[in-house]
C-alpha positions in Angstrom: 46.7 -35.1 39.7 44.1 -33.8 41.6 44.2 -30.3 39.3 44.0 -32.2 36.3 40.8 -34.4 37.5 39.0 -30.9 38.8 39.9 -29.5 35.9 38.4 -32.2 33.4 35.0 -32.5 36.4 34.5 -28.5 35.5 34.7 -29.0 31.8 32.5 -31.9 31.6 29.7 -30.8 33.6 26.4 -32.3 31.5 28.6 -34.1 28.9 26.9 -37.5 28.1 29.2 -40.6 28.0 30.8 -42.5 25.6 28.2 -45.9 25.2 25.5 -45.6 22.4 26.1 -41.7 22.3 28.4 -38.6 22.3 31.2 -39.7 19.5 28.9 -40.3 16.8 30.4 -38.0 14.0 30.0 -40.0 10.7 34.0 -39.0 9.5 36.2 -36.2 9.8 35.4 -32.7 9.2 38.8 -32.5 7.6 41.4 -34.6 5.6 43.6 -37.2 6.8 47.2 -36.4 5.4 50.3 -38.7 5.2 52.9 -39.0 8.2 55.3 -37.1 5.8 53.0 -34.2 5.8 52.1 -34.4 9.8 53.0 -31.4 12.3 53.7 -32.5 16.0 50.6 -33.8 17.8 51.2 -30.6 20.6 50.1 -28.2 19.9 49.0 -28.1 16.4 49.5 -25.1 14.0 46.5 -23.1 12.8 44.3 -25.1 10.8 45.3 -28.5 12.5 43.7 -30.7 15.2 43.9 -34.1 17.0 41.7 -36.7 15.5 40.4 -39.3 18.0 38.8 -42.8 17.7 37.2 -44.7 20.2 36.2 -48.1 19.2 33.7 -47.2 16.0 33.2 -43.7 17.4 34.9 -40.4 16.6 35.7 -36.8 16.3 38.0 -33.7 16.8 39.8 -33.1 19.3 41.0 -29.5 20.0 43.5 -28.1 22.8 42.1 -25.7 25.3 44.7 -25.4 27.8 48.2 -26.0 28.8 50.0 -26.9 32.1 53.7 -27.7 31.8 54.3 -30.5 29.9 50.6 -31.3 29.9 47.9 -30.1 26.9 44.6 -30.4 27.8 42.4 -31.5 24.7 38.3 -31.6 24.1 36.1 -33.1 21.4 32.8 -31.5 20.7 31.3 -34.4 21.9 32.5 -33.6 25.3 35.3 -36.2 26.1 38.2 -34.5 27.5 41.8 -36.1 27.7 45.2 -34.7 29.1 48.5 -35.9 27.2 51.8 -35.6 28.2 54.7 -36.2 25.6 52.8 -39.5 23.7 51.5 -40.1 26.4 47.8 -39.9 27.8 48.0 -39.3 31.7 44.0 -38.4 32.3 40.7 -38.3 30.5 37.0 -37.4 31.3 33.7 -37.8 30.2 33.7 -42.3 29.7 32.5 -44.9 31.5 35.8 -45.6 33.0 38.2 -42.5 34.1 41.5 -42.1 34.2 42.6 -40.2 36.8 46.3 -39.9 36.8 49.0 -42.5 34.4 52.3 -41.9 36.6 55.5 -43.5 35.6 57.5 -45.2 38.4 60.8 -44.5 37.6 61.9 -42.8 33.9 59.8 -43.4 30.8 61.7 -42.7 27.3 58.1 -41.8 26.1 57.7 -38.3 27.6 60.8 -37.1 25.8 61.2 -36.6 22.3 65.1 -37.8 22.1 65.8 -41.3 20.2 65.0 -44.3 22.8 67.8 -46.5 21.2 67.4 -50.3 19.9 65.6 -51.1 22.9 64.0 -53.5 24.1 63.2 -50.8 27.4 61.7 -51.8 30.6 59.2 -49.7 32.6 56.8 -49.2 34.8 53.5 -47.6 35.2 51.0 -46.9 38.4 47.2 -45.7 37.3 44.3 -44.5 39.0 40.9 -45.3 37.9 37.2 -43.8 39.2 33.7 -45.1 37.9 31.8 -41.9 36.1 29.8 -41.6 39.0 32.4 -40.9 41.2 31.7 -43.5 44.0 34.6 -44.5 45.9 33.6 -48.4 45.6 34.5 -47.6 42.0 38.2 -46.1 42.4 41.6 -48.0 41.9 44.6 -46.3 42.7 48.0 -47.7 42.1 47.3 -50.3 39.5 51.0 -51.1 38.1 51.9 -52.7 35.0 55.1 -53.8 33.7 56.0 -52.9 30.4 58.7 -53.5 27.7 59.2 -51.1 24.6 60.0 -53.5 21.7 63.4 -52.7 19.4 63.2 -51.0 17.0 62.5 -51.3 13.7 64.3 -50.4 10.9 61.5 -47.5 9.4 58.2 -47.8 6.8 57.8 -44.8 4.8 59.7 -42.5 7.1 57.6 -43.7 10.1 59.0 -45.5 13.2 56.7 -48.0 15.1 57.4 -48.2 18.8 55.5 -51.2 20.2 54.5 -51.0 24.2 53.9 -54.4 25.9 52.3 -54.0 29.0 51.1 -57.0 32.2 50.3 -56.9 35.6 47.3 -55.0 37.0 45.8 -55.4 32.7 46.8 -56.5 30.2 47.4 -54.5 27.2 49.5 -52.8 23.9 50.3 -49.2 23.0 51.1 -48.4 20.0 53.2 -45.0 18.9 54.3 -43.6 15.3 56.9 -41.4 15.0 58.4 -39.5 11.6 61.8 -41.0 11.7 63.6 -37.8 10.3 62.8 -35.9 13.5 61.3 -38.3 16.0 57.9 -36.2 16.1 54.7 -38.1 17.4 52.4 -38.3 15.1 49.9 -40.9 15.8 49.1 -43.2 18.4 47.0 -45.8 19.8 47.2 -46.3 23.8 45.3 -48.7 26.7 43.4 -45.9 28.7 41.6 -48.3 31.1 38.9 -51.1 31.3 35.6 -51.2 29.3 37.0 -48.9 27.2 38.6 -49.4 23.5 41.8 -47.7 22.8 42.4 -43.9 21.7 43.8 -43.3 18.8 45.5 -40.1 17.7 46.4 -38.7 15.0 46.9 -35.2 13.2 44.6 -33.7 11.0 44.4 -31.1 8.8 40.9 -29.4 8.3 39.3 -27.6 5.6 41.0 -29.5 2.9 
């Protein structure tokens, strides 16, 4: 955890915050494509990129480095966020930080295997720091409960997993899969307080 918060602190150095500026591009520099046409959200093939939305804000987000499981990915704008299967363990450059999303026991998310007809239960711990980095503003070990709604049956060759989450906040992730091969290929996920969800999803540019 502490790698992946240095890491993001290096990258960011001068990058304004997410509040009235930074995200501000009007609408994608490429085309939005149909799930059937998506590539896996990690790492993209030539051409491709992650497209992120934050509340009414948003722009591309490109990966620029890899640690295990782990992709590293920054917008131009200067937010950085770690994923780690669908999941988002760490981001920089907001208001609120995550510093680390750890699961406390097995989460069915970080693999890419079918998670049955559910519903699953899990857990989650997260760390939190203000973007000034004062220790009155850190929270560490925030659980949550969660269940993973069954499934159901799929739309268009997409499957919807629904993520209820309570304890520590209150909250819903959302993830889309193409049901022919299980592949991520949007999302929209809880990635702390004061702060609207991110949402993912491939895009292809220069079309």
């Amino acid at each position: 955890m502490k790698a992946v918060t240095l890491f993001c602190t290096m990258m960011l150095g001068g990058c304004g915050l997410l509040g009235g500026v930074g995200l501000t591009s009007p609408a994608p520099q490429g085309q939005l494509v149909p799930p059937e046409a998506l590539a896996p959200l990690m790492p993209p093939p030539a051409g491709r990129s992650l497209w992120a939305e934050l509340g009414q804000d948003a722009g591309q987000a490109r990966p620029v480095r890899q640690e295990g499981p782990r992709y590293f990915w920054r917008m131009d704008e200067g937010v950085v966020f770690v994923t780690e299967g669908a999941r988002v363990v760490a981001t920089a450059g907001l208001p609120t930080l995550l510093l680390a999303s750890t699961p406390i026991g097995d989460d069915p998310l970080r693999r890419g295997a079918p998670l049955g007809p559910g519903p699953l239960r899990l857990a989650h711990s997260f760390d939190f720091a203000g973007a000034e980095g004062r220790p009155e503003q850190m929270r560490f070990g925030q659980v949550v409960q969660c269940r993973i709604e069954p499934e159901e049956p799929d739309i268009g060759g997409v499957i919807e997993r629904v993520e209820i989450c309570e304890g520590a906040a209150f909250f819903t992730n959302r993830f889309w899969f193409r049901a022919a091969d299980r592949v991520l290929i949007r999302s929209e996920q809880w990635i702390g307080r004061d702060v609207p969800p991110l949402r993912l999803e491939v895009a292809v540019e220069g079309s």
